[in-house]
C-alpha positions in Angstrom: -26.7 1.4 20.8 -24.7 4.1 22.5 -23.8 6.2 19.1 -21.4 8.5 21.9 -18.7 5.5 22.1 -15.5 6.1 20.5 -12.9 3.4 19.3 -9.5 3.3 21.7 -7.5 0.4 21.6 -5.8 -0.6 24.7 -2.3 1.7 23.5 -4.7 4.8 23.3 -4.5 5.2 19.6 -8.5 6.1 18.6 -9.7 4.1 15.9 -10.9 6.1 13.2 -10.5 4.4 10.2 -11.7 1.3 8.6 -10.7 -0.4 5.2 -14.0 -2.8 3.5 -12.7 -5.1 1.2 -15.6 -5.9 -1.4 -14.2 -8.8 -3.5 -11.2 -11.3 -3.6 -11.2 -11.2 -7.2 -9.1 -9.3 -9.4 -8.3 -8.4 -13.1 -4.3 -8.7 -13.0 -2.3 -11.4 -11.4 0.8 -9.4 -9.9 3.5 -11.4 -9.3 4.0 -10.5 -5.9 0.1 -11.1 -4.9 -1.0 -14.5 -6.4 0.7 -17.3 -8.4 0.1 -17.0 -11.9 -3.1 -19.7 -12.1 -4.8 -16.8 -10.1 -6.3 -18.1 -6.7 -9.0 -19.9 -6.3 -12.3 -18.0 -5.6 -14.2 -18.4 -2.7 -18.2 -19.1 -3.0 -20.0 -16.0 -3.5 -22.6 -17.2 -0.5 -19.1 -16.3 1.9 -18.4 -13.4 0.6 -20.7 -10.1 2.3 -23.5 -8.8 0.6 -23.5 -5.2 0.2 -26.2 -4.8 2.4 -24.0 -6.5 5.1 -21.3 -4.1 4.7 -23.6 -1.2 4.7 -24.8 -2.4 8.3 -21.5 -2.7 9.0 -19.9 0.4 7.8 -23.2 2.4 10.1 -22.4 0.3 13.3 -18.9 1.2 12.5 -19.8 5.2 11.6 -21.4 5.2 15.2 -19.2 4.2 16.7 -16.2 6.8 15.9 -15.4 5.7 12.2 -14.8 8.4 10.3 -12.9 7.1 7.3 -13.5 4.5 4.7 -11.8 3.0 1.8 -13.5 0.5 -0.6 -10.8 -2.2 -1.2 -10.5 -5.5 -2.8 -9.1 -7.7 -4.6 -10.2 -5.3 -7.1 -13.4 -3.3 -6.2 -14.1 -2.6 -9.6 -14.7 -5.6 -10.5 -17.8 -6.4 -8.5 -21.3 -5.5 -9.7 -22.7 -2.8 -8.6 -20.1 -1.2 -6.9 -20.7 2.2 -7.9 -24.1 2.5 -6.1 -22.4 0.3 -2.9 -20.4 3.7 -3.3 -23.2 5.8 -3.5 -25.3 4.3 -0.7 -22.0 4.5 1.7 -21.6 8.4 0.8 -25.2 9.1 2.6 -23.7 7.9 5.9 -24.3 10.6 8.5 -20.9 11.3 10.5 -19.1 9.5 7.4 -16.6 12.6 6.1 -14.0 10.7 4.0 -15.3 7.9 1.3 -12.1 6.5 -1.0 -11.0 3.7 -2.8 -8.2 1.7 -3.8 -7.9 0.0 -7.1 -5.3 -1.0 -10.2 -6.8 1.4 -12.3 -7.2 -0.7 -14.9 -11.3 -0.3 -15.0 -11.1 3.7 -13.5 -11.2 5.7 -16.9 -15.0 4.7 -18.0 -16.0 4.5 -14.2 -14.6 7.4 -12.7 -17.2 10.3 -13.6 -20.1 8.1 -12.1 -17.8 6.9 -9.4 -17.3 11.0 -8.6 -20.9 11.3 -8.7 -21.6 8.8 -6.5 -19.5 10.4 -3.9 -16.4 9.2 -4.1 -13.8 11.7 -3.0 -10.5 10.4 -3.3 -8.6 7.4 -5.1 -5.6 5.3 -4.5 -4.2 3.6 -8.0 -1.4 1.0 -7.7 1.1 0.7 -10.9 4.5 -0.4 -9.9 6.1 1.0 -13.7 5.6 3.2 -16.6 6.6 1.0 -19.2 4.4 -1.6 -21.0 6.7 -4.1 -21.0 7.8 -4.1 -17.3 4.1 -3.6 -16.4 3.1 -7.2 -18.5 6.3 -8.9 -16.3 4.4 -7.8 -12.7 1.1 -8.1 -13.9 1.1 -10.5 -16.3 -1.3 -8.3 -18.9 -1.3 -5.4 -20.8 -2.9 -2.7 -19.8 -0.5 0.1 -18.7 -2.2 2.2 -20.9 -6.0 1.4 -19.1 -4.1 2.5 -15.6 -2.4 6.0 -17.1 -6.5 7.1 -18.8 -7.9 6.4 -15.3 -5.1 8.5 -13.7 -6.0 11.2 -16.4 -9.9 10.5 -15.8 -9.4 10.7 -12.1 -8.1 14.1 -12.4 -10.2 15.4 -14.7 -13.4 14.3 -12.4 -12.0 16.1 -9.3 -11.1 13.1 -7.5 -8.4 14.5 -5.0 -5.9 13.7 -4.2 -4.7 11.3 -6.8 -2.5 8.7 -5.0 -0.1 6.5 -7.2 1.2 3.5 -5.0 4.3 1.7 -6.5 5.6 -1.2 -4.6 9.4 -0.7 -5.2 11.4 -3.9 -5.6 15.1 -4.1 -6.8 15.9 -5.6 -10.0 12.5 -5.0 -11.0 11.2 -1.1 -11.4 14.4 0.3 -9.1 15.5 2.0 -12.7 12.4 3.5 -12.6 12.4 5.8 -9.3 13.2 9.0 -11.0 10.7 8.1 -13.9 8.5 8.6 -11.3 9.4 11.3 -9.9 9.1 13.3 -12.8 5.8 12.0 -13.2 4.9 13.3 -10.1 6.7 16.7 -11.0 4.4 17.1 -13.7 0.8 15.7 -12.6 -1.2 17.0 -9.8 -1.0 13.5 -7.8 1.4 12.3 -4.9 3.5 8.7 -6.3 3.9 6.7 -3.0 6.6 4.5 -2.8 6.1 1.1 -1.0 8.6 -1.3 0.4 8.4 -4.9 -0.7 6.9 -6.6 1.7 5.9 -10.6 1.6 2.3 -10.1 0.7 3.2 -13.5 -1.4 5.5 -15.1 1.5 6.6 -18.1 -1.4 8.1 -14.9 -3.8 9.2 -12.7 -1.0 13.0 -12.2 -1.5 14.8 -10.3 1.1 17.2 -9.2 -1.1 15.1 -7.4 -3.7 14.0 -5.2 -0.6 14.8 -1.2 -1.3 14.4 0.8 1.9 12.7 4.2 2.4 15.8 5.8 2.7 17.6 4.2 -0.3 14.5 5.2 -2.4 14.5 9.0 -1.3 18.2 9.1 -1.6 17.8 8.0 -5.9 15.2 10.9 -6.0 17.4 13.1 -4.0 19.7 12.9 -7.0 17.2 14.9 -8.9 14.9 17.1 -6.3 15.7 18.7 -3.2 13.7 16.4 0.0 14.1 18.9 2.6 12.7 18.1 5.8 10.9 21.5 5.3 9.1 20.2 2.5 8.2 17.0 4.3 5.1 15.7 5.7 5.8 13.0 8.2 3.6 9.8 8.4 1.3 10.6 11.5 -2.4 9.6 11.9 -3.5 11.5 8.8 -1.2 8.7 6.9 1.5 6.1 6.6 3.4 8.0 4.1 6.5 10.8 4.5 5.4 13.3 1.7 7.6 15.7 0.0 6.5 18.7 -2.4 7.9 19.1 -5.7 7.9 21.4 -8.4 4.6 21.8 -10.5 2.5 21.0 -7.2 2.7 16.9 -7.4 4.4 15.3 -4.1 6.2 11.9 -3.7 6.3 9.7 -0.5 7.4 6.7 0.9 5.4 4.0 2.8 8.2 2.0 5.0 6.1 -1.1 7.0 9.7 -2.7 7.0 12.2 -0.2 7.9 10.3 2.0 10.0 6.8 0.9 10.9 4.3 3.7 12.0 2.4 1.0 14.3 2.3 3.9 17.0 0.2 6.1 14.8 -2.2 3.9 13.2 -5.5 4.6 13.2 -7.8 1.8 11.2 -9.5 -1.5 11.0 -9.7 -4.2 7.9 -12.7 -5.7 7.4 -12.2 -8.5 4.9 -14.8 -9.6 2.2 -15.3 -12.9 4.0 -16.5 -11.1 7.6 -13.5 -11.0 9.0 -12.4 -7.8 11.1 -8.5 -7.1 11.7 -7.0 -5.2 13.7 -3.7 -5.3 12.1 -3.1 -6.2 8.6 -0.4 -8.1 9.5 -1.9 -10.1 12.4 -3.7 -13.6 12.3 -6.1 -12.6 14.8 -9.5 -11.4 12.9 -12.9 -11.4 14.7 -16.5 -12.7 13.0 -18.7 -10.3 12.0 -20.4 -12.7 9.0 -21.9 -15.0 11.4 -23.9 -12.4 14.0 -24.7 -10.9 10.4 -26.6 -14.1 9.1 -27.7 -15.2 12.6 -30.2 -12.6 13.7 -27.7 -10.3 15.8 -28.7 -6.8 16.4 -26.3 -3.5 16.5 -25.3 -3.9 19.9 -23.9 -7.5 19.2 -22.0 -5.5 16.1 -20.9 -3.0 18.0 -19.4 -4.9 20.9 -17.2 -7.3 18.2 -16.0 -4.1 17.0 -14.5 -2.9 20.6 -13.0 -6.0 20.9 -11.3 -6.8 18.0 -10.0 -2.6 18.7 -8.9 -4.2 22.0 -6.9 -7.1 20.7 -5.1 -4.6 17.9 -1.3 -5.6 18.4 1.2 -2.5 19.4 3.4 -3.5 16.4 4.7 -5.9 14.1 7.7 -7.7 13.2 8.8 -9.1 9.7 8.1 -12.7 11.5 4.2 -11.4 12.0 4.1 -10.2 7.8 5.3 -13.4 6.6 3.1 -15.3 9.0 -0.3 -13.3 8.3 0.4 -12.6 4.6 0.7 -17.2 4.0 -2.7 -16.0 3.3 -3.8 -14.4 0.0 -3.3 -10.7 0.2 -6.4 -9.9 -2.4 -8.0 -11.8 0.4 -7.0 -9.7 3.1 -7.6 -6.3 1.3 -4.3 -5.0 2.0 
């Protein structure tokens, strides 16, 4: 296989990046993920082995991928993650290895995770109080999220990212809360518009732009554009310094897309490679897997699901692509 190829999609944005989601599965029910039965789990037999998304992940690394995240579902939830980790950080050309998860499992994890190789970690929590945090997720557990934040730190994962979906007359009190929080931790909170990840409990109304969230947190700490770092390839997110070293940012798919920047791939547990996480179009990569394909086979999906990657997306495309299960997707 010719290791010298790079990914460039037919827009010239190089292809850098590639999101694995390990599991469908998941700890929490969020309201604005899954219905409150949960979903119904797919058969293990259709779901990748880690050996199949270590084959992956090298086709992938040799081809110009640089950057991973482990997502899920909830990756802490499946067996064995931690030396899935561990195996991906001895990827030659590999130089970033993180992973996204709701904290919940982190704290007792997160020393071994570190060891493994993990650098950095993304931990969604959409409030900071207990009984808000039951309403979206429909458990307790807000204090299982906060000790993983704390262990996270104290293992040298960095950064810390905090992702709160913000949604009005839900955790819109709660901006500021934030903002102090990030005032006072080393970790960057990363505000998220509301977008129909669950298109039957998406309510255009409860949507709170980028703008309207930075102007709250205005009220409290100066956003000056010289403090800023604008969402570019390194990152979807507008990032702002504050005091004490922490940062907050906003994520605005909505408002104002960064489609002209973006630099990754989703590979979904079930095989399926996307271009665009809001986009139907996926390619197969479970069926060459089990079917005796070599590298090159791999390797030639992989340019051409780059080449189908969409220029954009419209808030027709989200609600369309997310009718399926976000934890599916591994958003």
């Amino acid at each position: 296989m010719n290791t010298n190829t790079k990914l460039t999609d037919k827009f010239k944005r190089s292809i850098n990046y590639l999101r694995i989601s390990v599991t469908d599965r998941c700890n929490l029910r969020c309201v604005y993920c899954m219905p409150e039965e949960g979903v119904m789990p797919v058969e293990h037999s259709t779901i990748l082995s880690y050996e199949e998304l270590l084959r992956v992940v090298g086709v992938a690394v040799r081809l110009g991928i640089t950057k991973v995240r482990v997502t899920g579902g909830e990756p802490l939830v499946r067996r064995g993650i931690v030396d899935f980790i561990r195996e991906l950080s001895h990827l030659e050309g590999l130089t970033e290895l993180s992973l996204t998860t709701n904290g919940t499992l982190l704290a007792p994890m997160a020393q071994e995770l570190a060891e493994a190789g993990l650098k950095r970690v993304n931990i969604s929590l959409d409030t900071l109080r207990p009984e808000v945090f039951k309403r979206i997720t429909r458990s307790e557990g807000l204090d299982k999220v906060l000790a993983g934040i704390d262990a996270a730190i104290a293992v040298g994962l960095k950064p810390v990212k905090i992702n709160v979906v913000a949604i009005k007359g839900v955790n819109d009190g709660e901006l500021l809360d934030f903002a102090d929080f990030a005032a006072t931790h080393p970790v960057e909170v990363r505000f998220i518009e509301h977008m129909p990840s669950r298109s039957e409990s998406w309510d255009k109304s409860r949507l709170l732009s980028a703008d309207d969230i930075l102007a709250t947190i205005a009220t409290r700490y100066e956003l000056s554009d010289e403090l800023a770092q604008p969402a570019s390839a390194a990152g979807p997110s507008r990032s702002f310094m504050l005091p004490g070293g922490g940062r907050i940012g906003v994520i605005s798919p909505l408002s104002n897309h960064f489609c002209a920047s973006c630099n990754r791939l989703r590979l979904t547990a079930q095989g399926k490679l996307r271009g665009c996480l809001f986009s139907t179009n996926e390619a197969d990569l479970m069926t060459p897997l089990r079917d005796g394909s070599d590298n090159n086979e791999l390797a030639r999906i992989m340019n051409e699901a780059v080449l189908d990657k969409p220029k954009g997306h419209s808030l027709d495309d989200i609600t369309e692509a997310t009718s399926l299960q976000m934890s599916r997707i591994g958003g």
